[in-house]
Steps between C-alpha positions, in 0.01 A plus 500: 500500500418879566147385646754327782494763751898640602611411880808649514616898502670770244837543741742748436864627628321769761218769542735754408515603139835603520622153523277387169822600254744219478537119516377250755533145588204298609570166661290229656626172610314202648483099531294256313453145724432373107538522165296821415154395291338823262599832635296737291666857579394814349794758534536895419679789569577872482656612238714149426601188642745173437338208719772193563418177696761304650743657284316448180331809277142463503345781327582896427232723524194648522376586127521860472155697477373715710314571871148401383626172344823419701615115403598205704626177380347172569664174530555174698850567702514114624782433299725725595389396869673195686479295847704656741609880547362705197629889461295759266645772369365826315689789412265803478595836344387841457633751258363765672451830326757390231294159383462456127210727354300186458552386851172603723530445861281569851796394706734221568335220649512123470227221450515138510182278580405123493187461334265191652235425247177438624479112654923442477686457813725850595863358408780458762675832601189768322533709812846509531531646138217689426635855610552624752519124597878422649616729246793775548629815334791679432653765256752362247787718622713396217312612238357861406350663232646800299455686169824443354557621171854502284348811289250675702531846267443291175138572334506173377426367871111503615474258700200384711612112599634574817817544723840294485588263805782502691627200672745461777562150650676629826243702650348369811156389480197641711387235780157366344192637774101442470382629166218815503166361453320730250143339466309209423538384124129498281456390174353802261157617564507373862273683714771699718769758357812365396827638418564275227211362283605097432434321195672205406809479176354513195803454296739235482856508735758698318762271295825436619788384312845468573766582219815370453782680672601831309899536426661861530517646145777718664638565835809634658509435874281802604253476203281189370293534214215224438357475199171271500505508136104633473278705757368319768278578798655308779636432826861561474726257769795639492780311698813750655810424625751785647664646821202606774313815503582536136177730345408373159273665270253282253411702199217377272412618177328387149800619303835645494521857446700753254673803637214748314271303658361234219503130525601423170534104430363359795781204441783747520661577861844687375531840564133494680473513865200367739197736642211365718337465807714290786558297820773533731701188682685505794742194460528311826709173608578285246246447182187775544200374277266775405160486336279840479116426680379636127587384190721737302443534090901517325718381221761599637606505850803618660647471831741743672750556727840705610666198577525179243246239563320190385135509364304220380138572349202257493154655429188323538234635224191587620140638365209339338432201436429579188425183289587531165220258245494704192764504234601658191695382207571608196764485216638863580844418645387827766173363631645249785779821646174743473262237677779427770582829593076595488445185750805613729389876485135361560638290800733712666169769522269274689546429865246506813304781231631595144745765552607772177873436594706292748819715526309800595130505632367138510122698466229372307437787331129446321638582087761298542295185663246489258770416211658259786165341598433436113809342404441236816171427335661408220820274638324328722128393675600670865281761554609550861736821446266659222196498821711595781565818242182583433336412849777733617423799286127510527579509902763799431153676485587883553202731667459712107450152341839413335740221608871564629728483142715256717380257772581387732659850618605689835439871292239532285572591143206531265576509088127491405557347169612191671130493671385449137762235451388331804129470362668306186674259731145442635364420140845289463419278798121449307653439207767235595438386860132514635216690355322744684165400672230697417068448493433309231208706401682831507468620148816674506734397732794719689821463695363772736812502722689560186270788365539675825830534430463633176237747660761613755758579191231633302462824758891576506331682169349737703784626675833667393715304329807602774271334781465178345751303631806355302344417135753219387502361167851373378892596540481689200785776469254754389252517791678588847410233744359245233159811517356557156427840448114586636494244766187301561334676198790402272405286215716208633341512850128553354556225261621273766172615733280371197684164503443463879147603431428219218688268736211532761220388210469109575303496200818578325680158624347244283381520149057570405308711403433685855913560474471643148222720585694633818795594274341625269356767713795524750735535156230804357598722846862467494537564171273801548774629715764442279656665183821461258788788465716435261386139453561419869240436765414799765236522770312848476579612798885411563604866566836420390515283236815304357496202254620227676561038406313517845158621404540326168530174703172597755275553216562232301496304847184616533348436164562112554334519813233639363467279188596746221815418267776664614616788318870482302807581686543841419875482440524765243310771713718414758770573339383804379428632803800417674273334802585379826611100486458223695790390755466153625200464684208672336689320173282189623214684395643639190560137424151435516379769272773475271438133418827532376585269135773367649486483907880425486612816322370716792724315761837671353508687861449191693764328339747803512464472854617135542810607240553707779542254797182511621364231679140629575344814331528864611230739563570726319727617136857597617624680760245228661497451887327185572696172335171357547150594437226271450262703271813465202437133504186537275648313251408158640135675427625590150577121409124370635277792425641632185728228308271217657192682454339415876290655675185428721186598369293318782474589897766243642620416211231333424558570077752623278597683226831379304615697219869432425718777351835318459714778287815401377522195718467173305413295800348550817332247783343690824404291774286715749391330805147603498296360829287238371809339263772613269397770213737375245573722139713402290625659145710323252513517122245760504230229676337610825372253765328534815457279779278662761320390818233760473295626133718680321443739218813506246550836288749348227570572105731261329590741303 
């Protein structure tokens, strides 16, 4: 449908940019002599929009990306047309200067077009609805955006999603007038300029789900307190009743807090009082029915007044779609609670792009989304979210060569390391979605896009380490701002520019003798660069060298890659040396290297959280701010890759390598929904078997 050419116009609120800031109502209405035949619309806007026919909700949008690949959605609207009077209506809003970090924007405008496919009749009423068309516009006077915060001062609150709404149902609205016409739509790579470059979706609607209604775990008149039992990401409806022009406050937060400032057992509310980002209600006549243009992410939710009221909470769960076709079983009464809360964590980090938290930033920050992108390789065969990722980072393109650490994003921030960890998801997407195409009678073929990355990390070498950007590794307590000592020319940061390195050698993906002869020489310069203090790994020129789990984990990382036996966990020397450890997320990697005897003894920490109430994991060891972070949900990984034993050794999947490593459990059956079938291994009385769509090679001792 892009080769269609657009008829109708981007149309905004006015020419002025003042008036771009707020909320606006589009409405077209218009008679069908008959019952409407296929309508095929396409339908955008700047930054959001809700689009309702007749009263019914059609479709909330557009996919978030960015100027040079700005979505629109696709569909047939004839059956939410009838015979007779029909009324459109879109409401369009702009966050202006306070819109969610991830939220880029050129400036409020509206599009909505009937596509006529080459040799179909135009259907009834195109020109009255493709904009401007017969449609009108006019600001939303009852609603506003505001930042609204019950604990501005608090450290634990960086937040990047947005403002709060306020709603009051007995303003006056504007009279509707002409809409602005802006310009022409054109698909992207049309001939003429455009303001926004179109491409169509390319990931599934978000899911919607309605909940049951929430009871108050406690109120008092003034004061409601909902408790949704886990954290969701959701459209709260919340339902007041009280005397007109009452102002209520809606507070939203992942847990209850303690007066020093901890959470504490995210179950327990005595004692603890509620801190988050808001909305604000004005009550009017009768029953006022509120429900926030964004969804909010909350536990617990409390509404507020000075005089007693009635509150009633829905919330409509939204995100997604993430389909869930892998499972994990196993006779450890902890493995179903640990796969639950992975999957929720998992889900409740994926929306229009993977996003590191939903409470806080909703940005798809590029360490975090290769863990994310990996486990949906392995829990399902959608590949949709996992390419939007990468086709979104390789476009965050800066001018010196490295990608944006998060993208979509209205500021740039660059953590180079997270360039490098970009270049892996690349080899990821070879690996378990669609290989690479490359000359078949290259000798030795490259990712190139991928090694000019590493090229553009490889100069922050030359330059001073204080001018290189914001060197992330891992929360760790000992390096301020998760920075190991020595920056890029750490050991840690080095070790991880090798891995991005090997993960550019194509050779590399599949077994043969051209691989093995690559390694062997790509495995003779690293180690070249490399030496052991006190029995622990250190690159020769890390100016500031500390023992840390992370490099530990990188070079033994790196030795499977390039086909040598990984070296012993180093447990002792560790010890010895009192090194830095692993908090949650580089554990994944640690994981790896560790090949841990018994997978389930490592998980103590993830089961201490859900002792504690949680209902998704945290980002962090305590005093933790997210509730929620996607990269601590590696143990989903843990069950397939290291108690299963899976792991693609083919481009696309296309072989694998099983080599179980079941521990203490007695039993285990993993069902991975690999994309040609199911990948079935199962362990039972000390018997493997595999069942396997694609060759598999199976790494197993009896004994």
């Amino acid at each position: 449908m892009a080769a269609v050419p657009f008829h109708a116009s981007w149309v905004g609120p006015g020419n002025d940019p003042r008036e771009d800031f707020g909320i606006f109502r589009f409405v077209c209405e218009f008679d069908l002599q008959e019952d409407p035949g296929p309508t095929l619309i396409r339908v955008s806007a700047d930054n959001r929009y809700r689009l309702v026919a007749n009263g019914e909700p059609v479709i909330f949008g557009p996919q978030r990306g960015d100027l040079d690949a700005w979505r629109y959605e696709f569909l047939d609207i004839s059956p939410f047309l009838k015979k007779g009077h029909n009324r459109l209506e879109a409401t369009v809003w702009n966050f202006g200067w306070i819109a969610p970090m991830a939220q880029l924007s050129r400036r409020t405008g509206f599009l909505f077009d009937v596509a006529v496919p080459e040799g179909t009749p135009e259907p009834a009423g195109a020109e009255a609805m493709r904009t401007p068309g017969q449609w009108t516009v006019e600001r939303d006077a009852q609603r506003d955006f505001r930042m609204m915060h019950s604990d501005v001062q608090s450290q634990h609150f960086y937040i990047d999603i947005g403002p709060g709404e306020t709603f009051d149902p007995s303003v006056t609205p504007e009279a509707p007038r002409p809409p602005h016409n802006i310009q022409r739509a054109q698909a992207r790579g049309h001939l003429h300029d455009a303001q926004w470059q179109l491409l169509p979706r390319s990931i599934p609607p978000m899911m919607y789900q309605a909940h049951p209604p929430t009871p108050a775990r406690r109120q008092d008149g003034q004061t409601w307190l909902f408790d949704a039992g886990e954290l969701l990401c959701a459209f709260p409806r919340i339902t007041l009743r009280g005397p007109k022009g009452t102002k209520v406050s809606i507070v939203y937060a992942e847990s209850m807090w303690n007066p020093d400032g901890t959470k504490g057992n995210r179950d327990e509310i005595e004692g603890k009082a509620i801190k988050g980002y808001q909305d604000e209600v004005t009550l009017g006549e009768g029953e006022t029915v509120f429900e926030p243009l964004w969804w909010r992410t909350y536990r617990y939710l409390e509404v507020r007044a000075d005089v007693p009221i009635k509150a009633e909470l829905v919330s409509v769960e939204t995100g997604y779609p993430l389909q869930v076709e892998s499972s994990f079983e196993a006779d450890d009464v902890s493995v179903p609670k640990l796969w639950e809360v992975s999957v929720r964590t998992a889900a409740r980090c994926a929306g229009e792009t993977y996003f590191d938290c939903p409470y806080y930033e909703q940005l798809q920050y590029a360490g975090d989304t290769r863990i994310q992108a990996m486990i949906g390789y392995y829990l399902g065969r959608d590949r949709d979210l996992q390419r939007n990722a990468v086709e979104q980072f390789d476009r965050s393109k800066r001018p010196d060569g490295l990608t944006h650490s998060r993208y979509p994003d209205r500021v740039a921030q660059t953590i180079p390391p997270f360039t490098l960890w970009h270049v892996l998801m690349r080899q990821d997407q070879r690996m378990y979605d669609r290989p690479l195409l490359v000359d078949p009678n290259d000798p030795d073929p490259v990712d190139q896009v991928g090694l000019d990355f590493v090229a553009a990390f490889n100069k922050l070498n030359e330059q001073p380490v204080d001018e290189t950007f914001w060197n992330f590794a891992d929360w760790t307590p000992e390096w301020p701002g998760g920075t190991p000592p020595g920056g890029v020319q750490s050991t840690v940061h080095m070790l991880t520019l090798y891995l991005a390195h090997a993960a550019t050698e194509i050779a590399l993906d599949s077994p043969g003798e051209r691989g093995d002869a690559k390694a062997k020489a790509l495995y003779a310069v690293v180690s070249g660069q490399m030496e052991r203090k006190n029995g622990l790994v250190k690159h020769k020129r890390d100016p500031e060298w500390t023992g840390s789990e992370h490099a530990e984990a990188l070079w033994r990382v790196l030795q499977k890659r390039l086909r040598v036996p990984m070296d012993p966990w180093p447990a002792t020397a560790l010890d010895a040396a009192n090194a830095v450890r692993c908090t949650y997320y580089f554990s994944y990697y640690k994981h790896l290297a560790m090949q841990p005897k018994d997978y389930l003894s490592v998980l103590e920490p993830w089961r201490a959280q859900i002792e504690d109430g949680l209902s998704t994991f945290i980002e962090m060891p305590e005093p933790t701010r997210s509730d929620c972070h996607a990269w601590s949900a590696h143990p989903i990984l843990g069950f397939f890759q290291i108690v299963a034993g899976v792991e693609s050794t083919g481009p696309g999947w296309s072989s694998v390598r099983v080599a179980p490593n079941p521990g203490s459990l007695r039993r285990f059956d993993a069902k991975i929904a690999h994309p040609k079938g199911e990948l079935r291994v199962r362990y039972e009385d000390g018997k493997v078997k595999v069942d396997s769509p694609v060759p598999y090679d199976l790494v197993w001792n009896e004994s």
